[in-house]
mmCIF file of the C-alpha atoms, coordinates in Angstrom:
data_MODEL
# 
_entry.id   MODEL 
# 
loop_
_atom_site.group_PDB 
_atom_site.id 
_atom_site.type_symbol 
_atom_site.label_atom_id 
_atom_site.label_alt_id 
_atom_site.label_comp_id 
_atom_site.label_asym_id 
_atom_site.label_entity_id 
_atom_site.label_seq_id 
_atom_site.pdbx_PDB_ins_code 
_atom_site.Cartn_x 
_atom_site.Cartn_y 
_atom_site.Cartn_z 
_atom_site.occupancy 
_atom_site.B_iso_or_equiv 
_atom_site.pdbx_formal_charge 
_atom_site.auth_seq_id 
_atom_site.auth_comp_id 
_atom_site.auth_asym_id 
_atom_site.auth_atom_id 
_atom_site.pdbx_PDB_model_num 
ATOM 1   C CA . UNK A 1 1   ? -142.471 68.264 9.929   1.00 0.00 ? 1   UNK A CA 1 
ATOM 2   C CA . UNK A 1 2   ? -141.985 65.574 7.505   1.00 0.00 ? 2   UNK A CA 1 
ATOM 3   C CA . UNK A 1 3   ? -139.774 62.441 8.560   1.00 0.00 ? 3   UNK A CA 1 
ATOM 4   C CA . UNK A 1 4   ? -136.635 61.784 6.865   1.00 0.00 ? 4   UNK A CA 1 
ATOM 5   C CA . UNK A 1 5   ? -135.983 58.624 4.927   1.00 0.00 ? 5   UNK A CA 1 
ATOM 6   C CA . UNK A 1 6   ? -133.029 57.143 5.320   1.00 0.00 ? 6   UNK A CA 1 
ATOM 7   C CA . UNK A 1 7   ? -131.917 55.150 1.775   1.00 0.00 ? 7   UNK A CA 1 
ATOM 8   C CA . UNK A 1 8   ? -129.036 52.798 1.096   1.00 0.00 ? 8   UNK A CA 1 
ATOM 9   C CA . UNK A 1 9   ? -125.147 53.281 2.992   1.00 0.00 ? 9   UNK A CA 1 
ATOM 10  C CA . UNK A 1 10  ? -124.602 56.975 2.102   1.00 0.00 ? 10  UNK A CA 1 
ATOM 11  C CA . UNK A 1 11  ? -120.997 56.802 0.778   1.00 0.00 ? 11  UNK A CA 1 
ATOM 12  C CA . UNK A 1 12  ? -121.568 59.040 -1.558  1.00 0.00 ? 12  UNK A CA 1 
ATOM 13  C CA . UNK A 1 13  ? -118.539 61.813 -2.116  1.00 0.00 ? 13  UNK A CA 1 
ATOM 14  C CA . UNK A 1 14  ? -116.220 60.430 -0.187  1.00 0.00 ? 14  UNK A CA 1 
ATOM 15  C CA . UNK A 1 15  ? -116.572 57.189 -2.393  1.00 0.00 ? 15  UNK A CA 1 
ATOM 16  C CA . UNK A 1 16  ? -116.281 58.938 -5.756  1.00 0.00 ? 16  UNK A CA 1 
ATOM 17  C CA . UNK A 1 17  ? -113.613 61.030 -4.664  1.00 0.00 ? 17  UNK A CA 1 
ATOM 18  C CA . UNK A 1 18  ? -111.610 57.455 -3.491  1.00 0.00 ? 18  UNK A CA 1 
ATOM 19  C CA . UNK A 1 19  ? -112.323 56.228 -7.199  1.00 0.00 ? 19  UNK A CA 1 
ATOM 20  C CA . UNK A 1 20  ? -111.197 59.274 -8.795  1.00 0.00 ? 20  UNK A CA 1 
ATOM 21  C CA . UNK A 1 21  ? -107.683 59.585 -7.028  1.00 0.00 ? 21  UNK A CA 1 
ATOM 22  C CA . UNK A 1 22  ? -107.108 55.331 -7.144  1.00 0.00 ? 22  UNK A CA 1 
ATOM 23  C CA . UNK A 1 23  ? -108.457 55.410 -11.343 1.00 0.00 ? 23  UNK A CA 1 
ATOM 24  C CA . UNK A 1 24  ? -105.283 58.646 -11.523 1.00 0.00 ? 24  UNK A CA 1 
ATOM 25  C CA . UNK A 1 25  ? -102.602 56.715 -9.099  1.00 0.00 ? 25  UNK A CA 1 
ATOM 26  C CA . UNK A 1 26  ? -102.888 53.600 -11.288 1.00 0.00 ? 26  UNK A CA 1 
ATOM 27  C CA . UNK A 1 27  ? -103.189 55.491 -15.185 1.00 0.00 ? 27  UNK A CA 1 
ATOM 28  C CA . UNK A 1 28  ? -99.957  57.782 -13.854 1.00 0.00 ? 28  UNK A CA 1 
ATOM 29  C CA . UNK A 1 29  ? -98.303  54.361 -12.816 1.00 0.00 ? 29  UNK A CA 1 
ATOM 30  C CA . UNK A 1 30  ? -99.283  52.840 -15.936 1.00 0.00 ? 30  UNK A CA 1 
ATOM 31  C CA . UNK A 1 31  ? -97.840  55.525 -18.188 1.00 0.00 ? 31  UNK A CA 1 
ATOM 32  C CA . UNK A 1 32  ? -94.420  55.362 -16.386 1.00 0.00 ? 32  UNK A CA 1 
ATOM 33  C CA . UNK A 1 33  ? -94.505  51.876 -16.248 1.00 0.00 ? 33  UNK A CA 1 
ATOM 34  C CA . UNK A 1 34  ? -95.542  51.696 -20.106 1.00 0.00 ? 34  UNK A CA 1 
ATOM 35  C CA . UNK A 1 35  ? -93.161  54.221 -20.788 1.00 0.00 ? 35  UNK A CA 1 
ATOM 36  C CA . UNK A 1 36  ? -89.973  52.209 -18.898 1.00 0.00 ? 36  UNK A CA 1 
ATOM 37  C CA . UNK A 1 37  ? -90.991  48.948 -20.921 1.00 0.00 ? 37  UNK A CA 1 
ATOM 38  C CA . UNK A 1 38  ? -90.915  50.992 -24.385 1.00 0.00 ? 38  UNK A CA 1 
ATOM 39  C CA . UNK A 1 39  ? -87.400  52.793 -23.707 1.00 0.00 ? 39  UNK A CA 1 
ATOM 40  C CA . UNK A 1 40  ? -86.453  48.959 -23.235 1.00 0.00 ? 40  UNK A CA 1 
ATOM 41  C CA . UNK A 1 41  ? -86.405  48.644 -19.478 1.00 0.00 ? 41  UNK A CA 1 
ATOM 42  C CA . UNK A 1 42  ? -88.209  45.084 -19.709 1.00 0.00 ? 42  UNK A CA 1 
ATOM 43  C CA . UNK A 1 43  ? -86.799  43.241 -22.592 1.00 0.00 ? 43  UNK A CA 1 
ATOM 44  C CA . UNK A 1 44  ? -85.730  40.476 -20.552 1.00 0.00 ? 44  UNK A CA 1 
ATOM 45  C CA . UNK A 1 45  ? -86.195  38.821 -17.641 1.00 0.00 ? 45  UNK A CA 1 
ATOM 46  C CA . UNK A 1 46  ? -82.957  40.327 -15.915 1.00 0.00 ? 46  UNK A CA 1 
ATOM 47  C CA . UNK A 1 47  ? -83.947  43.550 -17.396 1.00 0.00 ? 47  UNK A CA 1 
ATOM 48  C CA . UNK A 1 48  ? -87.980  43.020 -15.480 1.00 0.00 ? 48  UNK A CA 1 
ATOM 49  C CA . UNK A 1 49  ? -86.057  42.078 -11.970 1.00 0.00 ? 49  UNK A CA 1 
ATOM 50  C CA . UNK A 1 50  ? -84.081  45.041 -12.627 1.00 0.00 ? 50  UNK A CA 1 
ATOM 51  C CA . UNK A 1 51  ? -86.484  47.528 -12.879 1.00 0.00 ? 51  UNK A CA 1 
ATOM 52  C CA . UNK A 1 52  ? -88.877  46.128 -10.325 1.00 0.00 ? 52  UNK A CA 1 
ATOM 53  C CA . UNK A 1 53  ? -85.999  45.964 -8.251  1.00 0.00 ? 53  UNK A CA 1 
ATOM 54  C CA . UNK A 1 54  ? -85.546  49.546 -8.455  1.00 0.00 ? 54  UNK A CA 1 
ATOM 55  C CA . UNK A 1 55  ? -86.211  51.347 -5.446  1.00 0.00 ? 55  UNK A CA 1 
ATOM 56  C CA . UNK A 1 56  ? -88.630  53.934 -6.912  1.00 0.00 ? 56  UNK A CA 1 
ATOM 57  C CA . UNK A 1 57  ? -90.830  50.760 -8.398  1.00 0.00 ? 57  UNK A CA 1 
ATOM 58  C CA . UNK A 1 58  ? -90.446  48.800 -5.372  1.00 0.00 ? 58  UNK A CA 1 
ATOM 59  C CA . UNK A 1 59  ? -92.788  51.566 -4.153  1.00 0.00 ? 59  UNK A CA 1 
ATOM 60  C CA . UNK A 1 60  ? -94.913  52.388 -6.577  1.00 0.00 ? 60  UNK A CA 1 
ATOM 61  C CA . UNK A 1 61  ? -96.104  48.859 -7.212  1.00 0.00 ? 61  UNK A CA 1 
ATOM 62  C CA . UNK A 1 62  ? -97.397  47.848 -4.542  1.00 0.00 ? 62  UNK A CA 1 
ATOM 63  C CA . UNK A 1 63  ? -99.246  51.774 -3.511  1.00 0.00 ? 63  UNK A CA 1 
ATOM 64  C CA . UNK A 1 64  ? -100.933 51.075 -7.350  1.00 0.00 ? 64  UNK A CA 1 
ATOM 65  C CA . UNK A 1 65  ? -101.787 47.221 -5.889  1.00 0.00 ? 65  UNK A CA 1 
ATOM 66  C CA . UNK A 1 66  ? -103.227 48.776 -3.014  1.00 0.00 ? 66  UNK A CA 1 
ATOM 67  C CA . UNK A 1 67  ? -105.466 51.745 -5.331  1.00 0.00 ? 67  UNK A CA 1 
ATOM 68  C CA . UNK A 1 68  ? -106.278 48.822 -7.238  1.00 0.00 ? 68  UNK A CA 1 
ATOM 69  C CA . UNK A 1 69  ? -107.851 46.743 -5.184  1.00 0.00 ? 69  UNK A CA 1 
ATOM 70  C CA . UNK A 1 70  ? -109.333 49.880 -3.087  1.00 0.00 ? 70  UNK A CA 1 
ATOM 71  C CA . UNK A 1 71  ? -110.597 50.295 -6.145  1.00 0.00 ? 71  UNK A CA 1 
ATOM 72  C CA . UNK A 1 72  ? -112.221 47.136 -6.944  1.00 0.00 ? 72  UNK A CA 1 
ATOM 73  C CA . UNK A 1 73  ? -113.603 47.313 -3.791  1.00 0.00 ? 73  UNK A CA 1 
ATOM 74  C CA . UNK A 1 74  ? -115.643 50.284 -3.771  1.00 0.00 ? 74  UNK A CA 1 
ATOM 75  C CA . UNK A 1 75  ? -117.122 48.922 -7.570  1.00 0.00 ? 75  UNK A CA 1 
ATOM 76  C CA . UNK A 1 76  ? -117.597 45.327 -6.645  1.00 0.00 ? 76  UNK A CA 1 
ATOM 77  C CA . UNK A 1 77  ? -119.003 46.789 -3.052  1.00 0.00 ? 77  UNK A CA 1 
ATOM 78  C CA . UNK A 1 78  ? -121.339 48.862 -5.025  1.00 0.00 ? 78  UNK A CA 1 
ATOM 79  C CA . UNK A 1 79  ? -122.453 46.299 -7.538  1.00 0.00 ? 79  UNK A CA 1 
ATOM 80  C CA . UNK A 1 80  ? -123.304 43.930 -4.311  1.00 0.00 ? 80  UNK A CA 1 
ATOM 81  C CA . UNK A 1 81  ? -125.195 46.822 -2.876  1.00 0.00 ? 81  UNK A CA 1 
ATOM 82  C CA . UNK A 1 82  ? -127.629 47.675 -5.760  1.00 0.00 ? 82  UNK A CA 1 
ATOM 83  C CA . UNK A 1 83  ? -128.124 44.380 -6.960  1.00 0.00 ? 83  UNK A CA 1 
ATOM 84  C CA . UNK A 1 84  ? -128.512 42.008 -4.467  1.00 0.00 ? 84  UNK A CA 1 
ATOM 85  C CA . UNK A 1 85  ? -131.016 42.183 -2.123  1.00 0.00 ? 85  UNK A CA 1 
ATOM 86  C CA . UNK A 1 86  ? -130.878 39.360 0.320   1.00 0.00 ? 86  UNK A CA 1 
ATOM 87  C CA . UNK A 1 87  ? -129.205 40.626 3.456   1.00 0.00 ? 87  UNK A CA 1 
ATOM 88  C CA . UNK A 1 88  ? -127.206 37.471 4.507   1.00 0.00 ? 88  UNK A CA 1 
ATOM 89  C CA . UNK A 1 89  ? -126.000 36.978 0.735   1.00 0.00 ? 89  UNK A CA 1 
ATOM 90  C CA . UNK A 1 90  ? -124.922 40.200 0.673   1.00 0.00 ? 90  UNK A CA 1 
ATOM 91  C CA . UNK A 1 91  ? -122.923 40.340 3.821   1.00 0.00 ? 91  UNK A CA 1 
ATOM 92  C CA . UNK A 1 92  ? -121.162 36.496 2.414   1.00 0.00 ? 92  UNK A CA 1 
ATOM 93  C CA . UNK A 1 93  ? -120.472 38.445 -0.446  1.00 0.00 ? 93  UNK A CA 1 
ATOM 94  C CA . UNK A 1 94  ? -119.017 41.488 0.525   1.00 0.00 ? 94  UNK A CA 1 
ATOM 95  C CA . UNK A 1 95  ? -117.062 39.198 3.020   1.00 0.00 ? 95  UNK A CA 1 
ATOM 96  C CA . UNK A 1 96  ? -115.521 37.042 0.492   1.00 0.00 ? 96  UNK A CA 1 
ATOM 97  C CA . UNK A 1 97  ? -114.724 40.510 -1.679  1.00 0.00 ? 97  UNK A CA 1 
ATOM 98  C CA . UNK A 1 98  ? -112.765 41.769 0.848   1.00 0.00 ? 98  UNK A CA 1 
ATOM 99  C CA . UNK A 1 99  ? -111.018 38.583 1.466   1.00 0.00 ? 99  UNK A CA 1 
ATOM 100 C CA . UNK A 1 100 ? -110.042 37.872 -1.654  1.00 0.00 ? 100 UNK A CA 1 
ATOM 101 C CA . UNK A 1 101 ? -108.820 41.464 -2.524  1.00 0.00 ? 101 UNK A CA 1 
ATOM 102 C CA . UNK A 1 102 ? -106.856 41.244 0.815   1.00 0.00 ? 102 UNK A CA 1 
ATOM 103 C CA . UNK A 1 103 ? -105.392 37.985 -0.553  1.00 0.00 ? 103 UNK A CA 1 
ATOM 104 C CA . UNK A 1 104 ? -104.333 39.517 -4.096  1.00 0.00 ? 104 UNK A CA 1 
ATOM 105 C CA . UNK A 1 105 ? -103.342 42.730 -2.710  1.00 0.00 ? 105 UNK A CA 1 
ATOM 106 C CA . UNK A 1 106 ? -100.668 40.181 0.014   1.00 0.00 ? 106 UNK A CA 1 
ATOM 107 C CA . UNK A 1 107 ? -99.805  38.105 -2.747  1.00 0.00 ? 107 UNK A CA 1 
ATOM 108 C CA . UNK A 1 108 ? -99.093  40.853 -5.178  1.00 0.00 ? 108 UNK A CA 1 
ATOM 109 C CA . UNK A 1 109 ? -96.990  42.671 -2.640  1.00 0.00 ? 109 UNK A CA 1 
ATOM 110 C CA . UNK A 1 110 ? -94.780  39.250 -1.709  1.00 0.00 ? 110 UNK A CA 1 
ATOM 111 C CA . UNK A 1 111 ? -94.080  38.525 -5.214  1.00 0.00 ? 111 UNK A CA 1 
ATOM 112 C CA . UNK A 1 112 ? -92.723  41.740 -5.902  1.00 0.00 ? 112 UNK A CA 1 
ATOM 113 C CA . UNK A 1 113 ? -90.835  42.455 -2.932  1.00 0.00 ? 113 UNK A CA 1 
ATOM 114 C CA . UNK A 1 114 ? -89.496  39.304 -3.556  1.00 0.00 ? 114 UNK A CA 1 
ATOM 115 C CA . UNK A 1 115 ? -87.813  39.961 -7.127  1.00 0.00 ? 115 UNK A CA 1 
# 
């Protein structure tokens, strides 16, 4: 019987599947959004606080912040992955990633809940 090789981390479908569904949750959120701003719900900056301060937006932002930066992770992840092969540079890296997308993804939230 011929031994196995185990290769690389193996995320395979469920990764691709997570890209698919966070790249449709943030092009449906940008076609309403794009579509409120054209019928003139953001001509102003009472007119942006209103409709971020809608309840249905108040939602939706921060669940396409969240795709977002699931779905820069699973790129950037990916990039680190294939291209860098140094172990302990890799693991700083994929540290920092997820640090700084945590930050963003915090910061984004605040700043709208806080319109």
């Amino acid at each position: 019987m011929k031994a196995r090789i185990v290769v690389g981390a193996h995320y395979g479908l469920r990764d691709w599947l997570a890209q698919r569904i966070t790249a449709i949750v943030m092009a449906v959120y940008t076609l309403v959004l794009g579509i409120a701003i054209l019928s003139g719900g953001a001509a102003s900056q009472e007119s942006w606080r209103a409709l971020m301060g809608n309840g249905f937006f108040r939602f939706v932002t921060p669940l396409f912040v969240i795709a977002l930066c699931y779905h820069a992770w699973v790129g950037i992840r990916d990039i680190w992955m294939d291209y860098v092969k140094c172990v302990s540079v890799r693991l700083t890296l994929h540290v920092v990633t997820i640090l700084v997308l945590t930050g963003y993804a915090v910061w984004a939230v605040q700043i709208i809940w806080r319109l």
